[in-house]
N, C-alpha and C positions, 0 to 999 in steps of 0.2 A: 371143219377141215383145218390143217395146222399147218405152217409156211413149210413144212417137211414137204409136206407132198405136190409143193408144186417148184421147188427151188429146183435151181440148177446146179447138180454139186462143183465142188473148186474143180475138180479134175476135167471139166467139161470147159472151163470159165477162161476167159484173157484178162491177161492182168498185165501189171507194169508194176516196176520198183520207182521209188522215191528219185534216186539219182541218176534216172532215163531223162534224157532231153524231149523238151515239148515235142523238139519236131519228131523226134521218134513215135512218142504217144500217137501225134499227130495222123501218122504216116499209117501205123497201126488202126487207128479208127477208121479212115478211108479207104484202105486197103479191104478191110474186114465189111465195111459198112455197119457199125454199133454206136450204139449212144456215148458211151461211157466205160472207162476202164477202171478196174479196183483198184486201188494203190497198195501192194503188198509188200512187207518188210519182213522175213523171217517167219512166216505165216501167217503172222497181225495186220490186223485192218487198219489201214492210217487215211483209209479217205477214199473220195471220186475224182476222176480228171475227167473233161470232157469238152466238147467244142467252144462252148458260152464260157468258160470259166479263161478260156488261154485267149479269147479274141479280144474278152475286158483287159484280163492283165494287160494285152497289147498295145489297147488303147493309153494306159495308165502309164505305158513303158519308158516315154519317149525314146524307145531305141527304134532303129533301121526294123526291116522284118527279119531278115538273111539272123542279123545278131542275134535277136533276142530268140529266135527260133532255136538259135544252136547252143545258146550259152543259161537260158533258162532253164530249169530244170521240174520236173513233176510238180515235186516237193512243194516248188513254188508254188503252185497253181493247183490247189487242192478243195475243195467240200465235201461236207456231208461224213466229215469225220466223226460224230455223232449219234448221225442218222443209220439206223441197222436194225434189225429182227432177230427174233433167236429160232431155231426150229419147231420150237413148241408154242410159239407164240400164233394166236389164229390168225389165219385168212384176211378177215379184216382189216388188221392190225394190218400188214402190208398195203393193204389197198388203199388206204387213206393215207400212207407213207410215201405212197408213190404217186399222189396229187400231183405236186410239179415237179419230179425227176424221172424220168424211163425206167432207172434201173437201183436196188435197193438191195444191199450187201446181209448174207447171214452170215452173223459174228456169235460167238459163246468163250469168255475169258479171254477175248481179244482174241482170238484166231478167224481166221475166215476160212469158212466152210461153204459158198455159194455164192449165189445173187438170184432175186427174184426180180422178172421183168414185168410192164407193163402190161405189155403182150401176151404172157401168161395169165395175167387177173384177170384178165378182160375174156379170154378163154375160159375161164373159171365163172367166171359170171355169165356169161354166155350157157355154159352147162346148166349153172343153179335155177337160170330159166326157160332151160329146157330147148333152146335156139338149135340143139344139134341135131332135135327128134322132131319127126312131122306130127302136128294135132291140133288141138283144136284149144287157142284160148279166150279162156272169159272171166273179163274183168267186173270187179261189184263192186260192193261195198255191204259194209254190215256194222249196225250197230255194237259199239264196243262193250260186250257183254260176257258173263262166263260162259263157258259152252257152246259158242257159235261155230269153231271150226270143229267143234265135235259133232254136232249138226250137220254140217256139209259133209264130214264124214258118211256118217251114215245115209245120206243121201245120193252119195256116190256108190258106197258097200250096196245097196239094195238093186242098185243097176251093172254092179259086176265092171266098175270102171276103173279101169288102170290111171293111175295119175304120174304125170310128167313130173310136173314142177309144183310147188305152192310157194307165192312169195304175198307176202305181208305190206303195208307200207302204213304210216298213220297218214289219216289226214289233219287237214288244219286245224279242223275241230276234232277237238282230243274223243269225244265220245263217238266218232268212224273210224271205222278201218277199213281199207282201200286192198283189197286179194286179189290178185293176180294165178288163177287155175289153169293149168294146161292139162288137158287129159287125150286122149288117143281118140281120133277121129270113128264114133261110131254112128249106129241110126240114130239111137237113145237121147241126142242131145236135146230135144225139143221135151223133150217126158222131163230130163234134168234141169232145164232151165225153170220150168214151171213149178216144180218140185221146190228148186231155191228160192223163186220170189214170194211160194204160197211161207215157206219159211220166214220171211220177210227180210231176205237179199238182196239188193238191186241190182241188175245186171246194167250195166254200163257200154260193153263193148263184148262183141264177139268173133274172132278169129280164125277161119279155119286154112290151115296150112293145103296146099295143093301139092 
């Protein structure tokens, strides 16, 4: 999956220019209730404003509040001028971009074209395992070998089983790998499970959605 398909395009987005006063910013986020606004200049990405960035400067200000609220400007008070995605850049790539910000700008030749939120990845991940469909999952583990998830394949193919999700993880010791199967609630699961440990899978946890 590629940041296209979960961004938000600019036309949807709130933005602010450079030489908008904090407090306007300000008034704009609380208003709206959003983490963070784009900093746009002519189309071009020049950064994030956001609550944590204007409360520091404030501290740093030594002005009154009333002043520095009205005489500050965006500009001032900027991050993540740097930080961005391209459309074509995968999934992940934003997700591990957006560790400690809410919200992550898509730029290409310096224009801005969207933002990706938090809130969305997490949705997206949510999907990848399968949280939005009821079934049934089961966790193993399996010797880290060729042909193991083509095994479990066929093991699933012979019972005619629809599969949700399959997520992967390593474990600590590099020779397991730790699977995460979701498949659709049928009789068959007790035949399947057997079928995987005679395979020599371990099953670890089993799940079934109500």
């Amino acid at each position: 999956m590629f940041v296209k398909s979960v961004m938000i395009p600019k036309e949807k987005c709130l933005t602010i220019k450079g030489n908008a006063s904090v407090l306007d910013a300000l008034n704009e986020l609380e208003a709206k209730d959003i983490d963070a606004l784009p900093i746009i200049e002519d189309g071009k990405y020049k950064g994030m404003f956001n609550k944590y960035l204007l409360y520091k400067a404030f501290f740093y200000s030594n002005t009154d509040k009333d002043t520095f609220l009205k005489q500050t400007k965006v500009s001032d008070v900027v991050t993540r001028e740097d930080t961005f995605v391209q459309t074509s850049d995968v999934f992940e790539q934003a997700f591990m971009k957006l560790y400690d910000f809410p919200i992550l700008a898509v730029v290409e030749d310096e224009k801005f074209l969207g933002i990706v939120t938090r809130y969305d990845t997490i949705h997206q991940f949510k999907s990848a395992f399968g949280m939005n469909t009821k079934g049934t999952r089961i966790a193993f583990t399996s010797v880290e070998s060729e042909g193991r998830i083509l095994k479990m394949s066929d093991i699933l193919h012979k019972y005619h089983t629809s599969v949700i999700s399959l997520v992967t993880f390593d474990e600590t010791d590099k020779l397991v790998r730790r699977i995460v199967l979701k498949i659709d609630n049928e009789q068959k699961l007790d035949r399947i499970i057997q079928d995987l440990e005679k395979s020599g899978f371990r099953v670890l946890h089993i799940d079934k959605d109500e």
